[in-house]
Backbone as CSV, one residue per row, in Angstrom:
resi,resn,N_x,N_y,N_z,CA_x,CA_y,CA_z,C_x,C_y,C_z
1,UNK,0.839,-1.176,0.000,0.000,0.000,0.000,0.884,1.238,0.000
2,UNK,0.778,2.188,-0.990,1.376,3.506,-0.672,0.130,4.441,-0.760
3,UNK,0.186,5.301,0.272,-0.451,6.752,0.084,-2.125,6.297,-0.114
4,UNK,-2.738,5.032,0.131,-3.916,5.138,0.368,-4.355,4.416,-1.153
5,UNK,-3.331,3.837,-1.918,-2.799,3.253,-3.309,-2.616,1.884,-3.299
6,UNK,-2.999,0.853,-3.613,-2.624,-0.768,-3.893,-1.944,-0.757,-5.159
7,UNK,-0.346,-0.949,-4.919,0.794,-1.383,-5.718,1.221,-2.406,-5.714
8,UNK,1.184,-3.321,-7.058,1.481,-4.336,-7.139,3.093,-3.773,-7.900
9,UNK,4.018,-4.643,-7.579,5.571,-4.394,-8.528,5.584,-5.768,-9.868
10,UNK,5.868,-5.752,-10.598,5.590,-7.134,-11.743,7.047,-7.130,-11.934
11,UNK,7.873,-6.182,-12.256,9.249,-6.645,-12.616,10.129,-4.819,-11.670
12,UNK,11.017,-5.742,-10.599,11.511,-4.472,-9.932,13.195,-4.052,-11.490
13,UNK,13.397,-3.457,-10.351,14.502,-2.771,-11.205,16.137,-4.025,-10.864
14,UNK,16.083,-4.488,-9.791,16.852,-5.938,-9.540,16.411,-7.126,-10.472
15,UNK,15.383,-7.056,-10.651,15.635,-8.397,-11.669,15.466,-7.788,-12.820
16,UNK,15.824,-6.523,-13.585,15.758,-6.329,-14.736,17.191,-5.898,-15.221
17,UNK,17.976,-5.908,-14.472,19.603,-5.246,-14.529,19.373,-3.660,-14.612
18,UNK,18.289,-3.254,-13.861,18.460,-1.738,-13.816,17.754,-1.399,-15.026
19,UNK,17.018,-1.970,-15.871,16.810,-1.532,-17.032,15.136,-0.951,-16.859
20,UNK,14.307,-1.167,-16.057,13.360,-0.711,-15.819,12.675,-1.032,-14.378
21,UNK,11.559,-0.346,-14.251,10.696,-1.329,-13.136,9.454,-0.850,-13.664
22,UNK,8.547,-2.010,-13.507,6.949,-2.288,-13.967,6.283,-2.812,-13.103
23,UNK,5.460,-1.034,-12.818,3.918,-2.130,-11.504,2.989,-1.888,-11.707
24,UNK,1.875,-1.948,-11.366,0.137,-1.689,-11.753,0.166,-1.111,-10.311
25,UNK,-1.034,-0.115,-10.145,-1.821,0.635,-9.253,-2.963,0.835,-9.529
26,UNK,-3.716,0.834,-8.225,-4.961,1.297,-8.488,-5.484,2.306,-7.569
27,UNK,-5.842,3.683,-7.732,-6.007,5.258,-7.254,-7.306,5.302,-7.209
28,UNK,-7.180,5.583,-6.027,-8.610,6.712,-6.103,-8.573,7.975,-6.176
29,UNK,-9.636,9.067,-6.624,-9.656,10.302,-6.494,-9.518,11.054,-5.396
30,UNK,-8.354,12.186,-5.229,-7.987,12.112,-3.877,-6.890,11.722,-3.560
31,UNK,-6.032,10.122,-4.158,-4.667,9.911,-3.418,-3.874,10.029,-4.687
32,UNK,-4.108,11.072,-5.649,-3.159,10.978,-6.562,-1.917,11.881,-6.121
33,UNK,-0.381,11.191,-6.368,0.613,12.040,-6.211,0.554,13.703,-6.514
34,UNK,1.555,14.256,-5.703,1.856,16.145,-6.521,2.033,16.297,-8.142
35,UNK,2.065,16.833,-7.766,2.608,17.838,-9.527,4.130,17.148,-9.211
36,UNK,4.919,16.802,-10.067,6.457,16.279,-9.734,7.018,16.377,-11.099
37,UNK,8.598,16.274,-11.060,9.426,16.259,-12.303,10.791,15.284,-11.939
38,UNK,10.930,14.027,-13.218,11.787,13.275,-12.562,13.273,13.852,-13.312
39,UNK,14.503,13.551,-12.560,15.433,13.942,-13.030,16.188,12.556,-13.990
40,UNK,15.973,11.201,-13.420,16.428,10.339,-13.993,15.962,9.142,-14.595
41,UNK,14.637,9.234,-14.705,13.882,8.022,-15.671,12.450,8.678,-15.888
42,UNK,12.341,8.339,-17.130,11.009,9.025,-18.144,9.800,7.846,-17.322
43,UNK,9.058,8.075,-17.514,7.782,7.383,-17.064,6.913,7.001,-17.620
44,UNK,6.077,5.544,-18.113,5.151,5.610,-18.875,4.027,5.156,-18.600
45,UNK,2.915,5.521,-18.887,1.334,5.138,-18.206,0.638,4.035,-19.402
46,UNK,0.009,3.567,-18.630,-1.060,2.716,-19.327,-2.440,2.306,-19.026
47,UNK,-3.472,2.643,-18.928,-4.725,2.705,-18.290,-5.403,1.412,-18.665
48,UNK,-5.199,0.966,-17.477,-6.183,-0.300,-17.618,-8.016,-0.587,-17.509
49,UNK,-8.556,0.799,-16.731,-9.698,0.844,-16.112,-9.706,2.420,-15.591
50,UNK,-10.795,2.779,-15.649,-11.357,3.771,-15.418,-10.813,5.433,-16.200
51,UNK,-10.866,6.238,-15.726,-10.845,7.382,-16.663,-9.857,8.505,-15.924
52,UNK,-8.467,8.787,-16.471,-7.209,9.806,-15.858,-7.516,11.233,-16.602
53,UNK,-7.289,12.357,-15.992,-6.662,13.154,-16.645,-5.222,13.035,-16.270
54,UNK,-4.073,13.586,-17.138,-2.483,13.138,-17.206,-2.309,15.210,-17.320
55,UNK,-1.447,15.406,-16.867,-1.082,16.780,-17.400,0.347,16.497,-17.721
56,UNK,1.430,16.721,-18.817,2.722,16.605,-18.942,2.750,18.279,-20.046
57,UNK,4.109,18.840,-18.898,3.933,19.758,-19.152,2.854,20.887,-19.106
58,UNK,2.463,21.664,-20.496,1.446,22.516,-20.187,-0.056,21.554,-21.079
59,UNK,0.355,20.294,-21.473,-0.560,19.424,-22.168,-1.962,19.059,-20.818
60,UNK,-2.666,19.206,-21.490,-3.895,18.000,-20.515,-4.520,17.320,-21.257
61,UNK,-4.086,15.789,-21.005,-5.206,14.671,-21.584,-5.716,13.481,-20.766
62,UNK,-6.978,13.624,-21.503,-7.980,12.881,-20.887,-6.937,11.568,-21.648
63,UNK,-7.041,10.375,-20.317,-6.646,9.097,-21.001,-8.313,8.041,-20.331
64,UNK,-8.080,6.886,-20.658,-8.955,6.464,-20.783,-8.855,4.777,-20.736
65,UNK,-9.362,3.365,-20.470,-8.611,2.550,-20.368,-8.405,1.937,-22.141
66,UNK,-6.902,1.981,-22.117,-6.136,1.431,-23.317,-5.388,2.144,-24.179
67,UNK,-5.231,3.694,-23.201,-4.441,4.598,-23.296,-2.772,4.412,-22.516
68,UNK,-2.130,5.155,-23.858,-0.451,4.964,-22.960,-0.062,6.077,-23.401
69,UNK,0.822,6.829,-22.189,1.433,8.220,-22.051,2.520,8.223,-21.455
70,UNK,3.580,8.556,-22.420,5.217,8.618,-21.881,5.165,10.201,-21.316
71,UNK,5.631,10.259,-20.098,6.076,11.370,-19.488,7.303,11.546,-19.520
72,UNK,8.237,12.172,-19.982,9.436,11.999,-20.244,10.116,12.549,-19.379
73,UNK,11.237,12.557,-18.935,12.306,13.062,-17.538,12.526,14.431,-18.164
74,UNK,12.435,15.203,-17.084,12.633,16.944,-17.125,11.564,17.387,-17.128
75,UNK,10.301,16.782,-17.423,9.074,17.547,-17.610,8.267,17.070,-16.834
76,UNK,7.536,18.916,-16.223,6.533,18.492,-15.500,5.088,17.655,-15.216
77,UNK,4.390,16.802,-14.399,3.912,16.094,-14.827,3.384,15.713,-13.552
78,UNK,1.812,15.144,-13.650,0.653,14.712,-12.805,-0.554,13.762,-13.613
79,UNK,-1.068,13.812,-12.417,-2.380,13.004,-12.798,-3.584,13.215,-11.303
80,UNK,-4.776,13.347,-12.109,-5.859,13.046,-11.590,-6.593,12.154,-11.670
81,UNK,-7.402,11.146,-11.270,-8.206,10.674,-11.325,-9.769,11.235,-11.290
82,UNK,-10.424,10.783,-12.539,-11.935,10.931,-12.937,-13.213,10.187,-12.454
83,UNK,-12.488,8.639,-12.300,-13.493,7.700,-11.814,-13.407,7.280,-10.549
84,UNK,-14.118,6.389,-10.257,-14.634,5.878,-8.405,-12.814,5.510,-8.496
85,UNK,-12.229,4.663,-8.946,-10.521,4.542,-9.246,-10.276,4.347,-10.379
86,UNK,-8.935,4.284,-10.638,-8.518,3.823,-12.082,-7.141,2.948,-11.660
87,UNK,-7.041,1.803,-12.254,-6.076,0.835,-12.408,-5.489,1.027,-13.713
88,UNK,-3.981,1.156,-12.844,-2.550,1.449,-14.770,-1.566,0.758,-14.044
89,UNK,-0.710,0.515,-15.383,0.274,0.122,-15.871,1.155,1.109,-15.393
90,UNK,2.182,1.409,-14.402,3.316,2.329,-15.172,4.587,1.919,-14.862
91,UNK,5.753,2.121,-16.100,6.763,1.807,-16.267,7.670,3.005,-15.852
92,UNK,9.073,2.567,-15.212,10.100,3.728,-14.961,11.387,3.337,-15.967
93,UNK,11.899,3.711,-16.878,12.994,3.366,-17.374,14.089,4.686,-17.231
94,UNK,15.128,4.727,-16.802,15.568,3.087,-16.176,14.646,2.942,-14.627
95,UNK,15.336,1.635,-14.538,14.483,1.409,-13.445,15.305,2.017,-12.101
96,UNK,14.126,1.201,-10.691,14.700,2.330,-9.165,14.089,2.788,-8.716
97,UNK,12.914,3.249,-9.203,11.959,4.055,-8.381,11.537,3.423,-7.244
98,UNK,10.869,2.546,-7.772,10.440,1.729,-6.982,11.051,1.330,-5.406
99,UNK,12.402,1.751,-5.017,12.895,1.572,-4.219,12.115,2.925,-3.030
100,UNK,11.783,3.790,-3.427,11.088,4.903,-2.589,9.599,4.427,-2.784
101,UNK,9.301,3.960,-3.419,7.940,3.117,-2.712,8.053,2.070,-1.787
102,UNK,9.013,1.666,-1.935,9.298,0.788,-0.976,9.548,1.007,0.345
103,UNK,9.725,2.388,-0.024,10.499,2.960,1.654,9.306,3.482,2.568
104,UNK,8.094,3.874,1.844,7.418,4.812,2.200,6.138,4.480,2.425
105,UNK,5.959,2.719,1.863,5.127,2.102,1.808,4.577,1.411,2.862
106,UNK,3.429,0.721,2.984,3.430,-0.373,3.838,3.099,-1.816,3.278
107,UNK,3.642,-2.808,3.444,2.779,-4.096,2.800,1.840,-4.682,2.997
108,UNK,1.282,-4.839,1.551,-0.253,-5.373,2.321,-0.597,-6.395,2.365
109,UNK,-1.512,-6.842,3.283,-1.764,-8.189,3.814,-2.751,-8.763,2.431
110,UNK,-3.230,-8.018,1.583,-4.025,-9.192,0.462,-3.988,-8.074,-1.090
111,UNK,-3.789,-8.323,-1.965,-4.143,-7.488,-3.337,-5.884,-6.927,-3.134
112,UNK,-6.186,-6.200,-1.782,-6.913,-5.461,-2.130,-6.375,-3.816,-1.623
113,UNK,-7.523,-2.990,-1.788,-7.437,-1.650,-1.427,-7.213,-1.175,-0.253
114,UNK,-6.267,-0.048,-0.185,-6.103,-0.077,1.803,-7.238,0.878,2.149
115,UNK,-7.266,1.140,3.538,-9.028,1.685,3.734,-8.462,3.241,3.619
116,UNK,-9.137,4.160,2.691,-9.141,5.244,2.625,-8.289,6.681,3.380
117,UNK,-7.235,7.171,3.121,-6.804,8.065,3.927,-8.091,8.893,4.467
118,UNK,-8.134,9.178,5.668,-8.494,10.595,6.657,-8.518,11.688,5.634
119,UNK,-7.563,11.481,4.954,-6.904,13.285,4.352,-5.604,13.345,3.928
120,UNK,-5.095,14.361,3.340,-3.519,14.471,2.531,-2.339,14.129,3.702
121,UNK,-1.680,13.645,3.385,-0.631,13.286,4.333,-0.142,14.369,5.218
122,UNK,0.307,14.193,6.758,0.843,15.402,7.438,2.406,15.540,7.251
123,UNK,1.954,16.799,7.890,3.148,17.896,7.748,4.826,16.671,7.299
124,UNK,4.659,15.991,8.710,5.924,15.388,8.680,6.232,13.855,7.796
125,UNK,4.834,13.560,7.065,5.157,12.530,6.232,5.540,13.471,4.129
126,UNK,5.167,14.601,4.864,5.377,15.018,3.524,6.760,15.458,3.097
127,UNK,7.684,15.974,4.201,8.637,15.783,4.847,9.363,14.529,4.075
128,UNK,9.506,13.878,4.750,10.100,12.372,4.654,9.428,11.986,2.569
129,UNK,7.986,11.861,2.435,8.554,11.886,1.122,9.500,12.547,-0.101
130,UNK,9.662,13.858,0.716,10.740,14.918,-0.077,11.662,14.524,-0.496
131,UNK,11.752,13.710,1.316,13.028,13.550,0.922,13.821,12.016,0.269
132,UNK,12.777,11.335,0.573,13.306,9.787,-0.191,12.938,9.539,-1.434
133,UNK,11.706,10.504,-2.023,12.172,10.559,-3.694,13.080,11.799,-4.035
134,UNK,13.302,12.884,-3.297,14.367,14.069,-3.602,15.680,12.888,-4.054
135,UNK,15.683,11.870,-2.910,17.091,11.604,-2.995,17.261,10.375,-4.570
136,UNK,15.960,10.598,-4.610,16.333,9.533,-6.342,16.045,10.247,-7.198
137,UNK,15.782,11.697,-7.405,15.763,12.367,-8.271,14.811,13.203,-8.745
138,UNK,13.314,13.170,-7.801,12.184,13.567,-7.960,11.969,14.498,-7.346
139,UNK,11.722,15.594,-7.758,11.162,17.014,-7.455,9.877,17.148,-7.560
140,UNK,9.520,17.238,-6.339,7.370,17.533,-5.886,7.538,18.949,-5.985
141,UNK,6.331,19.395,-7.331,6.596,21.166,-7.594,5.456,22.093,-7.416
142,UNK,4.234,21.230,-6.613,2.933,21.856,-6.054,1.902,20.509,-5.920
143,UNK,0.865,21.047,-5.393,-0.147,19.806,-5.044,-0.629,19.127,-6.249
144,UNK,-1.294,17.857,-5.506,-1.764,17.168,-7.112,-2.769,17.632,-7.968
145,UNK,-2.619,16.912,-9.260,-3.626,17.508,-10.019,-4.709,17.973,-9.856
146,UNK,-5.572,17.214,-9.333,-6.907,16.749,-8.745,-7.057,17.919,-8.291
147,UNK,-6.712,19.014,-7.438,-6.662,20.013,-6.584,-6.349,21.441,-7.349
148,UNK,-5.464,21.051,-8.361,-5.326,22.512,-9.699,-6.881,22.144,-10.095
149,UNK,-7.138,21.136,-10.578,-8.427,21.194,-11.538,-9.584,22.090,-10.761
150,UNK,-9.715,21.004,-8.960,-11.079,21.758,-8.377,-10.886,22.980,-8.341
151,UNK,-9.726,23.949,-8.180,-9.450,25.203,-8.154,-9.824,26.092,-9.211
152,UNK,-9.901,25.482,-10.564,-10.432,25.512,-11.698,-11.460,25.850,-12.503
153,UNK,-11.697,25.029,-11.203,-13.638,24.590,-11.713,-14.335,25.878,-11.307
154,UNK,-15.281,26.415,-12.098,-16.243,27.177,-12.043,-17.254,27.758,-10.991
């Protein structure tokens, strides 16, 4: 479980010789990551179920399930969720990331959903994520999507 998120890992970055890591998630509206920019592996999405908006850069697209979106390293980049959740695909090449999910995570006792955060993480877990994806290369550059959009809205 990360962040209120069921992550499965399919291939880490150890058994691929560093060459990638590949896991599925499934989000609800609400626990999607910040706005972020990676410094050392491009990112790619794949929607298995339900309905994303993706922002890369100053782009916004609706994806949808059987949609795939490379976010590429240096550029800014989020996601919201549209539906009750959405289950994807996403790839890190190279791989590693995955090692700060690991850190930050908890494991879960069955491939289902963990029970709903309270609310956005506190002060001092936001803290600590700074800093264990800061230290692999990831820069958090404002809140998540989900939260530009309602701000948005009419």
């Amino acid at each position: 479980w990360h962040l209120g998120s069921l992550m499965i890992w399919h291939v880490t970055s150890a058994e691929s010789g560093g060459l990638l890591s590949l896991g599925e998630v499934v989000v609800r509206p609400g626990n999607e990551p910040p706005m972020h920019v990676h410094a050392r592996e491009d990112e790619t999405w794949f929607v298995l179920e339900g309905s994303v908006i993706f922002q890369r850069g100053h782009e916004r697209l609706r994806a949808e399930a059987g949609t795939a979106l490379l976010m590429p390293r240096g550029i800014p980049h989020g996601f919201a969720v549209q539906s009750p959740a959405a289950r994807m695909i996403h790839m890190y090449t190279p791989g590693g990331l995955e090692e700060a999910f690991f850190a930050v995570g908890t494991p879960a006792p069955a491939r289902e959903m963990p029970p709903a955060p309270a609310g956005p993480p506190d002060a001092a877990m936001e803290d600590r994520l700074r800093k264990v994806y800061g230290d692999l290369g990831v820069t958090f550059l404002g809140p998540p999507l989900s939260v530009l959009l309602a701000a948005e809205a009419p």
